[in-house]
Backbone of each chain as nested JSON, in Angstrom:
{
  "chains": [
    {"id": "A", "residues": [
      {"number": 1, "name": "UNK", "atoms": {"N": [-10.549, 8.856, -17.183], "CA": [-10.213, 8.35, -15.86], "C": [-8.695, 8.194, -15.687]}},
      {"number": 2, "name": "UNK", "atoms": {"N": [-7.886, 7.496, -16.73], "CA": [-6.791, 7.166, -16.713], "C": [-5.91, 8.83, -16.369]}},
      {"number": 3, "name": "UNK", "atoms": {"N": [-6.33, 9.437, -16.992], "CA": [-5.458, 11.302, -16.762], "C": [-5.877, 11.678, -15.38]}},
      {"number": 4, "name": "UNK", "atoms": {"N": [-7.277, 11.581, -14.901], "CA": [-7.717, 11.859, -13.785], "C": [-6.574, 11.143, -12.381]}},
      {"number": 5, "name": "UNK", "atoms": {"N": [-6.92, 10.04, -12.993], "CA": [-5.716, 9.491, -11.844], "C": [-4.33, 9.987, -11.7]}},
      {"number": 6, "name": "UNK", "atoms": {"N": [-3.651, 9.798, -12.99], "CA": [-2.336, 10.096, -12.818], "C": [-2.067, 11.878, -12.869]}},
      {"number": 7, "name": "UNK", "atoms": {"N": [-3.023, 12.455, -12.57], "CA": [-2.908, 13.487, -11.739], "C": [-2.982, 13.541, -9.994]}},
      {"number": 8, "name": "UNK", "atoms": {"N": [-3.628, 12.888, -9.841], "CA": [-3.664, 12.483, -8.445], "C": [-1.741, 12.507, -7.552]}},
      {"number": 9, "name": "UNK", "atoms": {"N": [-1.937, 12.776, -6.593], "CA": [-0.445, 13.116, -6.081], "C": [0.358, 11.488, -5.793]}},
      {"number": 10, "name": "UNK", "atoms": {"N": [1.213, 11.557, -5.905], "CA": [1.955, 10.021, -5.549], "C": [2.257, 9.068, -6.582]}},
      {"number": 11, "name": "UNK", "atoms": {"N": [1.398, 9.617, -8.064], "CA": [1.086, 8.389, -8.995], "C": [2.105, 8.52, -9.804]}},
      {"number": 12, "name": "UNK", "atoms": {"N": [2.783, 7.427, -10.229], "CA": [3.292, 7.227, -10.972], "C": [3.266, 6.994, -12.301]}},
      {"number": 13, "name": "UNK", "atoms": {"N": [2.123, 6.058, -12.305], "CA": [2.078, 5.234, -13.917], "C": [0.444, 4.636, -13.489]}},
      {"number": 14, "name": "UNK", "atoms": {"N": [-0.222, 4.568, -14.745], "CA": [-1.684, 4.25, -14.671], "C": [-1.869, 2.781, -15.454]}},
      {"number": 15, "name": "UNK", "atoms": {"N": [-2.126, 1.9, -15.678], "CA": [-2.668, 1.514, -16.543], "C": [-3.631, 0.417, -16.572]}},
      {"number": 16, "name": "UNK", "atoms": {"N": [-4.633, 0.863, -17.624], "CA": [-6.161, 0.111, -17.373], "C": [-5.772, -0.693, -18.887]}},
      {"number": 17, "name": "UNK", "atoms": {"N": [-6.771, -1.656, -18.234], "CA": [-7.325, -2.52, -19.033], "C": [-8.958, -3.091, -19.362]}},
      {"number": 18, "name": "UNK", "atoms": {"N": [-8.896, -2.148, -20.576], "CA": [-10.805, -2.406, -21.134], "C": [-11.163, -3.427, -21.055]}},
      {"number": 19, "name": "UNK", "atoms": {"N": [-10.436, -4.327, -21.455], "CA": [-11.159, -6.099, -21.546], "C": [-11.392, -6.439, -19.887]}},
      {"number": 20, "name": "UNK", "atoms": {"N": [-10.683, -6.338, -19.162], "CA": [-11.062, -7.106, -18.128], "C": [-11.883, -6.074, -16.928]}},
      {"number": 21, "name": "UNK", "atoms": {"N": [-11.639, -4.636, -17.13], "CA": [-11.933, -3.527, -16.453], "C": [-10.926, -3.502, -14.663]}},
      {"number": 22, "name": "UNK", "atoms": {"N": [-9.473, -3.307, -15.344], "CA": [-8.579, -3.725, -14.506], "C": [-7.843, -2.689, -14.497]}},
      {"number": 23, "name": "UNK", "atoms": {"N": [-7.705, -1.797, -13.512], "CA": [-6.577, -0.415, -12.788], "C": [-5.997, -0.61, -12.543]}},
      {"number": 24, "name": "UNK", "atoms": {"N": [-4.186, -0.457, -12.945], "CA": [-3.027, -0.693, -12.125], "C": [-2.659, 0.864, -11.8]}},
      {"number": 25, "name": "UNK", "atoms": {"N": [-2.224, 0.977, -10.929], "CA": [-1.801, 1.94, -10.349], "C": [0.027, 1.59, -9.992]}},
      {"number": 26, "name": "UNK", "atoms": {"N": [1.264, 2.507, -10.484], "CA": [2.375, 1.796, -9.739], "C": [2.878, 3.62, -9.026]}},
      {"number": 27, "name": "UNK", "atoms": {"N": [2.465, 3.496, -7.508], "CA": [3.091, 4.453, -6.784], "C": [4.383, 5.15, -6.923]}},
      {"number": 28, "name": "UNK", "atoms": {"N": [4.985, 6.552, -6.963], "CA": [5.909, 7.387, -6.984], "C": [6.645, 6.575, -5.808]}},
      {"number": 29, "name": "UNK", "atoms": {"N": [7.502, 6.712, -5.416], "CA": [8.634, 6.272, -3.71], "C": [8.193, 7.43, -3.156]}},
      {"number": 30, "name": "UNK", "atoms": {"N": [7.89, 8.667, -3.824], "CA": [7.179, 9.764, -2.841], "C": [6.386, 9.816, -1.296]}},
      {"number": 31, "name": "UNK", "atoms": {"N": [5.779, 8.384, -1.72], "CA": [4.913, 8.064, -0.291], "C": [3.669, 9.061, -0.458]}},
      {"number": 32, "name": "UNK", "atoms": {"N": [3.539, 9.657, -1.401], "CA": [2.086, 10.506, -1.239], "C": [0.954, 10.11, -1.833]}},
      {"number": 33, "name": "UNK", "atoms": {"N": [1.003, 8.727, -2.325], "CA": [-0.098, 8.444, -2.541], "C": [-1.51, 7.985, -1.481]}},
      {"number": 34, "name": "UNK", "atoms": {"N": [-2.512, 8.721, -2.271], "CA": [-3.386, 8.036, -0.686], "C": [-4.823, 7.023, -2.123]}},
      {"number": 35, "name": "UNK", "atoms": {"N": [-4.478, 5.946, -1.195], "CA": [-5.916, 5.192, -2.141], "C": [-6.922, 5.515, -2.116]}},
      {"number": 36, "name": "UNK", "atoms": {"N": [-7.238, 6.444, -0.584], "CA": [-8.882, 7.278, -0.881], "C": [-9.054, 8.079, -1.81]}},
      {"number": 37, "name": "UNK", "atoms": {"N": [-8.479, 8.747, -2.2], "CA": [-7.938, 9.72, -3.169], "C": [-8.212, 9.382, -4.616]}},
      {"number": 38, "name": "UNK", "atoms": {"N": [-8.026, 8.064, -4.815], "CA": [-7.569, 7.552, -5.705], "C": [-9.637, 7.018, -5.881]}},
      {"number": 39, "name": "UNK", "atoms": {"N": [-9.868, 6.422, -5.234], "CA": [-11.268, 5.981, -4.699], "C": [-12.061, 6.73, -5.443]}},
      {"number": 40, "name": "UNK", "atoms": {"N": [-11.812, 8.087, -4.944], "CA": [-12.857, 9.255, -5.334], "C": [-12.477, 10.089, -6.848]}},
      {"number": 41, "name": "UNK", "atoms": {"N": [-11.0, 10.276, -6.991], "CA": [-10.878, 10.351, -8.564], "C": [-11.605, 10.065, -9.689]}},
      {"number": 42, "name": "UNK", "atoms": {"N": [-11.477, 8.536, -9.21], "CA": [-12.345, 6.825, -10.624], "C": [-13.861, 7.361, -9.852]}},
      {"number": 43, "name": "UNK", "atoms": {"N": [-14.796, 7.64, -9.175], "CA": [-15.779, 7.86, -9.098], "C": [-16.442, 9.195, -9.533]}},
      {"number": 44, "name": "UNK", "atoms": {"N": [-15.444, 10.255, -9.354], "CA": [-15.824, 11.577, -9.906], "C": [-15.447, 11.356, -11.385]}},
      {"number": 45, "name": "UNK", "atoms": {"N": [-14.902, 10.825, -11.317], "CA": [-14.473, 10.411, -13.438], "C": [-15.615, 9.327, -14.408]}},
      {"number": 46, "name": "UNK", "atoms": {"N": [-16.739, 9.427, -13.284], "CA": [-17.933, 8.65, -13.604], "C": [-17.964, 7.073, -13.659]}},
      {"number": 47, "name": "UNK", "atoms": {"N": [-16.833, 6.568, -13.22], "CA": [-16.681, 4.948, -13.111], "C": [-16.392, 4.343, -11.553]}},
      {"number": 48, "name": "UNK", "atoms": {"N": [-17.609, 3.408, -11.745], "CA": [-17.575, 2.55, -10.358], "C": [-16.682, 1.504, -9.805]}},
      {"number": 49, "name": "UNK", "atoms": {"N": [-15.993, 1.555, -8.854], "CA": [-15.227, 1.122, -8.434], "C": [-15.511, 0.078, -7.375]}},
      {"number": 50, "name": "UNK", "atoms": {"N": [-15.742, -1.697, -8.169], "CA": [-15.954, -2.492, -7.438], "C": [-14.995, -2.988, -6.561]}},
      {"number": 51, "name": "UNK", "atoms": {"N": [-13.751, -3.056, -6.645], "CA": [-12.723, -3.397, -5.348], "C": [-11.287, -2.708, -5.729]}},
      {"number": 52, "name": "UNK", "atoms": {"N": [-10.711, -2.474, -4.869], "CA": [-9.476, -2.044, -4.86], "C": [-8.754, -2.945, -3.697]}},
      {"number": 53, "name": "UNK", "atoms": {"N": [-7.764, -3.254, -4.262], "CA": [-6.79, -3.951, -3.822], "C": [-5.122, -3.276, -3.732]}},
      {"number": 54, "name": "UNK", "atoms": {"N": [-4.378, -3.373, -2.479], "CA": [-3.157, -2.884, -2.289], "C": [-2.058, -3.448, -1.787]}},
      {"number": 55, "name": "UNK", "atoms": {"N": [-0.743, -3.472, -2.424], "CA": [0.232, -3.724, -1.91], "C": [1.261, -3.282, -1.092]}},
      {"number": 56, "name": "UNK", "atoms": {"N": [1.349, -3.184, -0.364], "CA": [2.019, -2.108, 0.731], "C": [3.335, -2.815, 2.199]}},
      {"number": 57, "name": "UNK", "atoms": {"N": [4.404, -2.452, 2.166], "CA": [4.931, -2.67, 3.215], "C": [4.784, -1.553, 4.361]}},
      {"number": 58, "name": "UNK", "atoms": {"N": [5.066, -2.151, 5.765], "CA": [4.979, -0.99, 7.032], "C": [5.032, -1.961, 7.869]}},
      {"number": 59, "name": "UNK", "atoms": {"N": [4.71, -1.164, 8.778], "CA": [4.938, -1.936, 10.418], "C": [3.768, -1.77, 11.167]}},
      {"number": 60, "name": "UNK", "atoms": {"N": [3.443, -3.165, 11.953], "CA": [1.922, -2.985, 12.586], "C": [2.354, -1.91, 13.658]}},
      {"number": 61, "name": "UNK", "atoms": {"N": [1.106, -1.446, 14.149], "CA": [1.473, -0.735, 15.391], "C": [-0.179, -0.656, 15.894]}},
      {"number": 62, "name": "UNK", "atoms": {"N": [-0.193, 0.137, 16.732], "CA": [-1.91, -0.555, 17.572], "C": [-2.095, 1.55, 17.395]}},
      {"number": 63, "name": "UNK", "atoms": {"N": [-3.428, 2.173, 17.14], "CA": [-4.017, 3.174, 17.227], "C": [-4.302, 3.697, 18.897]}},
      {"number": 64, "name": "UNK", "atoms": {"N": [-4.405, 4.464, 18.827], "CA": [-5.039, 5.227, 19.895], "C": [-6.517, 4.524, 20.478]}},
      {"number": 65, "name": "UNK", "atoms": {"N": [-7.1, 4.365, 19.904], "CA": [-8.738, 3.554, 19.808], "C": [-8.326, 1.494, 20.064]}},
      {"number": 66, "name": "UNK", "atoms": {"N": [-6.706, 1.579, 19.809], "CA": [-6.323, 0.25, 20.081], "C": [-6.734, -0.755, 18.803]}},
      {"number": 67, "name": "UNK", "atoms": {"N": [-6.869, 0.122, 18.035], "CA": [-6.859, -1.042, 16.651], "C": [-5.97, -0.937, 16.162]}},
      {"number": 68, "name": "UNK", "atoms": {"N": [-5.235, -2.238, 15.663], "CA": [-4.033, -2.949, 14.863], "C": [-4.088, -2.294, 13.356]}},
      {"number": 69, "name": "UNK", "atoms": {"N": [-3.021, -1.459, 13.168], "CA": [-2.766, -0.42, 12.004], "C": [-1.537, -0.609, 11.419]}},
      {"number": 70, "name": "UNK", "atoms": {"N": [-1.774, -1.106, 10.177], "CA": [0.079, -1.037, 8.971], "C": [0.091, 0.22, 8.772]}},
      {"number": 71, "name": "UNK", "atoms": {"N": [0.882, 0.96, 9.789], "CA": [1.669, 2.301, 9.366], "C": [2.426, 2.212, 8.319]}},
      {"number": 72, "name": "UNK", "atoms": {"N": [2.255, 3.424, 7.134], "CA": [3.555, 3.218, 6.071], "C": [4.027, 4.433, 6.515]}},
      {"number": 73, "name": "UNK", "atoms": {"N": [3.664, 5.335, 6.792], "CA": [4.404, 6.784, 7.036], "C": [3.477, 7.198, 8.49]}},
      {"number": 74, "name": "UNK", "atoms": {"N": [4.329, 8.106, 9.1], "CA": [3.95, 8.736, 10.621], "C": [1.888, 9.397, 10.402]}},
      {"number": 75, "name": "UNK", "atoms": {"N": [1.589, 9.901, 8.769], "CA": [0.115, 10.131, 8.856], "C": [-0.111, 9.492, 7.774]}},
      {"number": 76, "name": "UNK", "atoms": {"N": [0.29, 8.19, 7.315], "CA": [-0.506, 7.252, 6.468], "C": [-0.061, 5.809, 7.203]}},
      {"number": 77, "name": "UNK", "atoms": {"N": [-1.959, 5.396, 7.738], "CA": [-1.903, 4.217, 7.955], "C": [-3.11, 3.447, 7.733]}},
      {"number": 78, "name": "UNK", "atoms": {"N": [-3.166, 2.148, 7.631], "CA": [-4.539, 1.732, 7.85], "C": [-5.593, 1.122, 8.638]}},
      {"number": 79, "name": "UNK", "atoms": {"N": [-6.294, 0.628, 8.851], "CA": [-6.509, 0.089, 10.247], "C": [-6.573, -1.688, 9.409]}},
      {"number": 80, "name": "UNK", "atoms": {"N": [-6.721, -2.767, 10.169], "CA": [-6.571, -4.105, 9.764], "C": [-7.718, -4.549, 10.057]}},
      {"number": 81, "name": "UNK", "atoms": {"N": [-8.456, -5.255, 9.153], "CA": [-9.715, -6.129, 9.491], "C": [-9.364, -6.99, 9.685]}},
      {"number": 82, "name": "UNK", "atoms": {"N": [-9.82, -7.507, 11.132], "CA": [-9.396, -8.836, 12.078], "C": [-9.534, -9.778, 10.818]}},
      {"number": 83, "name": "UNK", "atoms": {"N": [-8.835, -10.766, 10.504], "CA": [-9.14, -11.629, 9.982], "C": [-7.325, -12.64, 10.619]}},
      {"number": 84, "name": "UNK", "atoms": {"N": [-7.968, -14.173, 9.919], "CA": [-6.906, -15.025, 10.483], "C": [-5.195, -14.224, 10.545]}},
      {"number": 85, "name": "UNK", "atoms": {"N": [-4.982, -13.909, 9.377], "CA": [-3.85, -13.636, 8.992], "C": [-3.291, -11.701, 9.86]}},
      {"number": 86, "name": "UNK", "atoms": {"N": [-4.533, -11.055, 9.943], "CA": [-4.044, -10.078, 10.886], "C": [-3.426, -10.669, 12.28]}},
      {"number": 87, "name": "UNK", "atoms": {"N": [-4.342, -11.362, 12.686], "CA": [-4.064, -11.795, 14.269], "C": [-2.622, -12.4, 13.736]}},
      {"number": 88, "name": "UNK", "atoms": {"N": [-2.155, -12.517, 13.161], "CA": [-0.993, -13.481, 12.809], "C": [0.326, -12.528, 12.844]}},
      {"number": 89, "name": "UNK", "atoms": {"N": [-0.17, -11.179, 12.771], "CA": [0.63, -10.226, 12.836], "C": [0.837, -9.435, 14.248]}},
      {"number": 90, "name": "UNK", "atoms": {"N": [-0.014, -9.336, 15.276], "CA": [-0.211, -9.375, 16.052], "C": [0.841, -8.951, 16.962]}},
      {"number": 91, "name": "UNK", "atoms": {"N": [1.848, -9.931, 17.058], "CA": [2.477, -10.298, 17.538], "C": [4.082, -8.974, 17.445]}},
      {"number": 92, "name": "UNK", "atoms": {"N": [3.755, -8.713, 16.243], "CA": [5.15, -7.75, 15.835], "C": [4.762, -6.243, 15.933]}},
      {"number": 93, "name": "UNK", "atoms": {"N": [3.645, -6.0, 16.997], "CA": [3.121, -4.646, 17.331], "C": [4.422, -4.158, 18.042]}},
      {"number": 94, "name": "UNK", "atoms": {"N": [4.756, -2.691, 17.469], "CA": [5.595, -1.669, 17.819], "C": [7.238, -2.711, 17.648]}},
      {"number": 95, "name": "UNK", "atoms": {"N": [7.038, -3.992, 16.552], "CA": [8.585, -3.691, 16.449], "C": [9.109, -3.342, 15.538]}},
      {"number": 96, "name": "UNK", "atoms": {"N": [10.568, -3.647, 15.147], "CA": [10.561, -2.507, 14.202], "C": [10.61, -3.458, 12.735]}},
      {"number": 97, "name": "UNK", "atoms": {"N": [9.836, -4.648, 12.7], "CA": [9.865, -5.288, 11.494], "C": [8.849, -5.017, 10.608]}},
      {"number": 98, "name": "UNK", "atoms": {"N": [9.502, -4.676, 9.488], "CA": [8.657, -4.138, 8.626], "C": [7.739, -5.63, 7.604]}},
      {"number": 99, "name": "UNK", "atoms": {"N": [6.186, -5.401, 7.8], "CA": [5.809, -6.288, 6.487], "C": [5.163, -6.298, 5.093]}},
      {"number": 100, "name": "UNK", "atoms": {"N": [5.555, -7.232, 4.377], "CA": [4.629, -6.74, 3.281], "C": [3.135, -7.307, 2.852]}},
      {"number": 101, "name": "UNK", "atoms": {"N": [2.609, -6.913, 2.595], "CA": [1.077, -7.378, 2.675], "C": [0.434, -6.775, 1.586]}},
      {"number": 102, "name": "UNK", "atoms": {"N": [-0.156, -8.031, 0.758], "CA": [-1.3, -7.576, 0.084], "C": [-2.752, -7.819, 0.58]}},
      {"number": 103, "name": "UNK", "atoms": {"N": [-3.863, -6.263, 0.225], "CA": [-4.679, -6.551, 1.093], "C": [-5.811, -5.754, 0.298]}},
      {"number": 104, "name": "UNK", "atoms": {"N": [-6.964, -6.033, 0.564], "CA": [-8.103, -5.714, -0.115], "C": [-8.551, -4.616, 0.815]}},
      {"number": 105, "name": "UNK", "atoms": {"N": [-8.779, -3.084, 0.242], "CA": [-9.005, -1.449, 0.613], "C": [-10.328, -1.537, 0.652]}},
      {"number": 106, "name": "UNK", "atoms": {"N": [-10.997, -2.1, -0.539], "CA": [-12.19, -1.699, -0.53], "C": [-12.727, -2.709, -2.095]}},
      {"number": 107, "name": "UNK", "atoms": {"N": [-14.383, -2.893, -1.038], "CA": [-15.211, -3.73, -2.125], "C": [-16.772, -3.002, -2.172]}},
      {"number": 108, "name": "UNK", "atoms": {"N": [-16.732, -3.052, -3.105], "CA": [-18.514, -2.664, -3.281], "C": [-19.366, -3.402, -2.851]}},
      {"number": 109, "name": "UNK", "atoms": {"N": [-20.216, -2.602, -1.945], "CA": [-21.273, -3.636, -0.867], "C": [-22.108, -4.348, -2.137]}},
      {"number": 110, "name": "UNK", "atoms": {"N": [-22.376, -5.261, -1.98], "CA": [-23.596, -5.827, -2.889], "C": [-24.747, -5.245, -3.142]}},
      {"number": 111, "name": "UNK", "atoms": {"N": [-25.538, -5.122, -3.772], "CA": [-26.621, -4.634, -4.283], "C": [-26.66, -3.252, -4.288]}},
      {"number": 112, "name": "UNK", "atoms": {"N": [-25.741, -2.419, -4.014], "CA": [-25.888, -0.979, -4.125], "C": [-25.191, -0.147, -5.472]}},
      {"number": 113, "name": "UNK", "atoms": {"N": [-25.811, 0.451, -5.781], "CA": [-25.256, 0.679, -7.534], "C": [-24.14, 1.885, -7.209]}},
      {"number": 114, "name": "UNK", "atoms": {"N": [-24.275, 2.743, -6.234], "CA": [-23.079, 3.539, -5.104], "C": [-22.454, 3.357, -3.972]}},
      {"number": 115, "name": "UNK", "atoms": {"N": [-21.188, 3.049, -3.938], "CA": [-20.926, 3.123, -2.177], "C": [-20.442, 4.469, -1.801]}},
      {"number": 116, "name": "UNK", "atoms": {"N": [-20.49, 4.383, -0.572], "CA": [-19.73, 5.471, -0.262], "C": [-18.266, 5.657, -0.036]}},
      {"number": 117, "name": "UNK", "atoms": {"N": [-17.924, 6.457, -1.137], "CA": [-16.499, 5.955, -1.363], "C": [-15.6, 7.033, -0.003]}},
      {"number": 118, "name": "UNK", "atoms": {"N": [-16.269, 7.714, 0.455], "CA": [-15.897, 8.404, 1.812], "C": [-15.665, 7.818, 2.891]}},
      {"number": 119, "name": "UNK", "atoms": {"N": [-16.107, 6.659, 2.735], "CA": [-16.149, 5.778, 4.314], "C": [-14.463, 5.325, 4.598]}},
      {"number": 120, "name": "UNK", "atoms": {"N": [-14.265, 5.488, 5.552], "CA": [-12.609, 5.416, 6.24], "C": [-12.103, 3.892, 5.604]}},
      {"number": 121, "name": "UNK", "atoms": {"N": [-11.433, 3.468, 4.951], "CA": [-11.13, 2.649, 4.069], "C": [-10.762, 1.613, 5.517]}},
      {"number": 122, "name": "UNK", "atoms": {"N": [-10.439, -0.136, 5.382], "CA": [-9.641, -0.666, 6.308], "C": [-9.496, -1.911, 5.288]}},
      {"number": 123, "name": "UNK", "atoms": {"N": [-8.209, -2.153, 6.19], "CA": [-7.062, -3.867, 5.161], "C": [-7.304, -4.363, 5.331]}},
      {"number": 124, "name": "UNK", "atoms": {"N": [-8.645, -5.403, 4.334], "CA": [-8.807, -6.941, 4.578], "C": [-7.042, -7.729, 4.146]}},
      {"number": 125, "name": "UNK", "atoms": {"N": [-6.277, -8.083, 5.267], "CA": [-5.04, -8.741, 4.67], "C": [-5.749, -10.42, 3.895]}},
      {"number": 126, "name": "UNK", "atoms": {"N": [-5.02, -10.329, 2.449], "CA": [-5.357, -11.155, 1.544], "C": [-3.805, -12.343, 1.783]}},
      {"number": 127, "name": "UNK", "atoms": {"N": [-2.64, -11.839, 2.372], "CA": [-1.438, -12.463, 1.496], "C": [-0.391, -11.563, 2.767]}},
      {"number": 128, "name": "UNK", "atoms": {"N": [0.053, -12.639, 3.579], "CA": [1.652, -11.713, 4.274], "C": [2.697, -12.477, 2.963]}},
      {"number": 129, "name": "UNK", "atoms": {"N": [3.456, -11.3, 2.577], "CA": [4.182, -11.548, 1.277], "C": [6.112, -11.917, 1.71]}},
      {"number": 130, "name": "UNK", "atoms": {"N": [6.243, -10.307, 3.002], "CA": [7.458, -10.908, 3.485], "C": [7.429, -10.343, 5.111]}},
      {"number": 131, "name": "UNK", "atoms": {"N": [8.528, -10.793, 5.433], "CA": [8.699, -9.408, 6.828], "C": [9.906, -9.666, 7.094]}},
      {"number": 132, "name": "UNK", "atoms": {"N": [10.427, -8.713, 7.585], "CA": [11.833, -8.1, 6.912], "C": [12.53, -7.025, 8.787]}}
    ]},
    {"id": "B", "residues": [
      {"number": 1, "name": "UNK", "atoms": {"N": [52.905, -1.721, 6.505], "CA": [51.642, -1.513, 5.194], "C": [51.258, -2.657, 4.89]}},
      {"number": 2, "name": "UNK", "atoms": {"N": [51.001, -3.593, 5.188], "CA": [49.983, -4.583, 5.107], "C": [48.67, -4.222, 6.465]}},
      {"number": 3, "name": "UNK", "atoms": {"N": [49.513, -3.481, 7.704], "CA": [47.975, -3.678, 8.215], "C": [47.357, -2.132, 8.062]}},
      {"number": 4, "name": "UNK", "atoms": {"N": [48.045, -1.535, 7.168], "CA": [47.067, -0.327, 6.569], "C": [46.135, -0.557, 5.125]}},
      {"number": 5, "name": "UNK", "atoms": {"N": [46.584, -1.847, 4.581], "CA": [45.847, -2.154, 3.493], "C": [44.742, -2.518, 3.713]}},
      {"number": 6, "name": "UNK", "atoms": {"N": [44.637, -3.964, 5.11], "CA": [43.665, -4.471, 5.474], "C": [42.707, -3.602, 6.145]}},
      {"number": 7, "name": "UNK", "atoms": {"N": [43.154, -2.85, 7.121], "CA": [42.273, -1.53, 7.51], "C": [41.699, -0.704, 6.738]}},
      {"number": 8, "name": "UNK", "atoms": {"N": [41.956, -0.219, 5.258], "CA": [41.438, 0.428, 3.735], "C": [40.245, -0.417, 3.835]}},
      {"number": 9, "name": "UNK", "atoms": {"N": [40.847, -2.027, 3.381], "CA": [39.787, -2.908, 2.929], "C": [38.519, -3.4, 4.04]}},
      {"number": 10, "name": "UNK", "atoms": {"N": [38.967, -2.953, 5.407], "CA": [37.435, -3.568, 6.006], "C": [36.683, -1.814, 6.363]}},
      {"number": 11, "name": "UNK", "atoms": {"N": [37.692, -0.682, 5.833], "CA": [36.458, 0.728, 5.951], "C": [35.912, 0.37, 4.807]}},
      {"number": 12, "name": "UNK", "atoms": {"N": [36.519, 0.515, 3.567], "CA": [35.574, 0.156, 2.174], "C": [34.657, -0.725, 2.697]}},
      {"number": 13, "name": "UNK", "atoms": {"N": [35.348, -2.346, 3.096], "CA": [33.924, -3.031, 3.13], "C": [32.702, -2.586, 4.081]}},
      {"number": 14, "name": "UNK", "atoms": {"N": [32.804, -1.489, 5.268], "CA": [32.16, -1.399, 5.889], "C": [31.204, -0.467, 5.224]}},
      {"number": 15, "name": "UNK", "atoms": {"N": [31.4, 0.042, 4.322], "CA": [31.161, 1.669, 3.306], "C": [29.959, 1.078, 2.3]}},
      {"number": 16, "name": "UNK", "atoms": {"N": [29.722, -0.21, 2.029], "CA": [28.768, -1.223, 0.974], "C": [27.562, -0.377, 1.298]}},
      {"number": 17, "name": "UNK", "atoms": {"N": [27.501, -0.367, 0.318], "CA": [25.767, 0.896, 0.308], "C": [24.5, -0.962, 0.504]}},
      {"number": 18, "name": "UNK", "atoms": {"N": [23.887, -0.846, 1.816], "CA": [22.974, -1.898, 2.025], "C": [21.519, -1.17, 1.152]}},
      {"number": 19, "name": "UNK", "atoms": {"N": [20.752, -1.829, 0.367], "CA": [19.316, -1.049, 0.155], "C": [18.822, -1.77, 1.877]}},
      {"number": 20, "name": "UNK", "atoms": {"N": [17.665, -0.159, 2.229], "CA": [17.378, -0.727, 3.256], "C": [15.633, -0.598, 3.021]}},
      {"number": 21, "name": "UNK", "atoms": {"N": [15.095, -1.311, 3.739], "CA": [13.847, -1.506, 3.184], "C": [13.059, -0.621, 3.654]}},
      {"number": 22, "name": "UNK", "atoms": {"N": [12.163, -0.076, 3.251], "CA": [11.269, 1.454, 3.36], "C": [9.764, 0.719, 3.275]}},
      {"number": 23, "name": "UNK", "atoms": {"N": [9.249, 1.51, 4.539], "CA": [7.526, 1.298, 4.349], "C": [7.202, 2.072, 3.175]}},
      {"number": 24, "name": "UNK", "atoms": {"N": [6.314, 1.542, 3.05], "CA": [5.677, 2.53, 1.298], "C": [5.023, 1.386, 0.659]}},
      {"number": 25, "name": "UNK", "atoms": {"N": [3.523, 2.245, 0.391], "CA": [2.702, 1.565, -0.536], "C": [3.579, 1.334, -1.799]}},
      {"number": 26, "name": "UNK", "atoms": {"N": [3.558, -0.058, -2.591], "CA": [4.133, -0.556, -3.558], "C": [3.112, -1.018, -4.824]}},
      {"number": 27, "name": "UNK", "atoms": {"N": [1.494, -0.682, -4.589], "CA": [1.032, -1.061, -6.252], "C": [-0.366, -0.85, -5.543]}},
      {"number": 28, "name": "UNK", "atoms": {"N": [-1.126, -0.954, -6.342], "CA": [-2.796, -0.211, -6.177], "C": [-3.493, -0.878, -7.803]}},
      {"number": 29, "name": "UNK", "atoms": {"N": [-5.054, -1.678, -7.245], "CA": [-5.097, -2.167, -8.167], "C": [-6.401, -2.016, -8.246]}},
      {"number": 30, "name": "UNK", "atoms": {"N": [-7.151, -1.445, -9.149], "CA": [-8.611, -1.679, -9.404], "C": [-9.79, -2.293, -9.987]}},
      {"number": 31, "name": "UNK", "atoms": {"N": [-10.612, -2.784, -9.716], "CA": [-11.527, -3.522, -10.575], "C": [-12.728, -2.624, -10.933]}},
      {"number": 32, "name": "UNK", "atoms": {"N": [-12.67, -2.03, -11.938], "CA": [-13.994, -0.918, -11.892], "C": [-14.644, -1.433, -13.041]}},
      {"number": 33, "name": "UNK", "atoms": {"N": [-16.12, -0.667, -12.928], "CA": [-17.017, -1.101, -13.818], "C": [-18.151, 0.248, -14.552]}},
      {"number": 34, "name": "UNK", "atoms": {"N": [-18.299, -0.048, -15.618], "CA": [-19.058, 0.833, -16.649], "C": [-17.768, 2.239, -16.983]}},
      {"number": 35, "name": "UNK", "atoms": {"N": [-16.997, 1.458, -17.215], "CA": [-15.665, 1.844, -17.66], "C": [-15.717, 1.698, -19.653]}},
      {"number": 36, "name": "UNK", "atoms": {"N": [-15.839, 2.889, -20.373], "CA": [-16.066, 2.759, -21.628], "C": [-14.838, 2.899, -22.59]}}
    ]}
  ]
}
């Protein structure tokens, strides 16, 4: 899994940990990393992937469909799961302050021994870290 | 030449390389399981 990944485009540096069953991932500045990508790697490498979690700066901006999205690049963004701390961001749609946010990509539904790791990923925000 | 020195010293100071802050994913973290 660990080679699988750091083949993956964007990656920098891998490193797991057996005892706790813990993936660090530390991104290239490339900007080409995509976490779906990354999603489906650890699953085609035969290991299940109960949550992924990300750290990421960008700028909110609102979608076409009008959902609240941390753009990091012009075709990488994510969409935001309403929660307290999105609405909290709200406010800095289309300016040009950039924030940082850690935020939960993806969790394994309960009781299903597969998810579908295809499904359009979205940012539970866990943590506004700065904004800048 | 004193106010060509001070004019040197506020282009240099204007010249300070700022880091400027860049969107970009910064860390990716996984919790996986039946990991051998």
């Amino acid at each position: 899994m660990k080679q699988s990944l750091g083949r993956q485009s964007g990656v920098q540096t891998v490193e797991v940990s057996l005892i706790d069953g813990k993936v660090d991932v530390t991104p290239k500045e490339d900007g080409q990393i995509d976490p779906a990508q990354l999603l489906k790697a650890t699953y085609d490498s035969g290991v299940s992937v109960a949550e992924l979690d990300m750290t990421a700066r960008g700028k909110i901006v609102k979608d076409s469909l009008g959902n609240f999205v941390l753009q990091i690049a012009p075709n990488r963004s994510f969409v935001l799961a309403p929660n307290e701390l999105s609405k909290g961001l709200e406010p800095l749609v289309d300016s040009p302050t950039l924030v940082t946010v850690r935020g939960q990509l993806y969790k394994k539904p309960a009781g299903k021994k597969k998810a579908d790791a295809s499904a359009p990923l979205k940012l539970l925000i866990l943590e506004v870290q700065k904004k800048e | 030449m004193n106010t060509k020195r001070v004019a040197m010293l506020l282009l240099l100071g204007s010249m300070v390389v700022v880091p400027v802050a860049q969107a970009q994913i910064k860390h990716i973290e996984m919790r996986v399981e039946g990991m051998t």
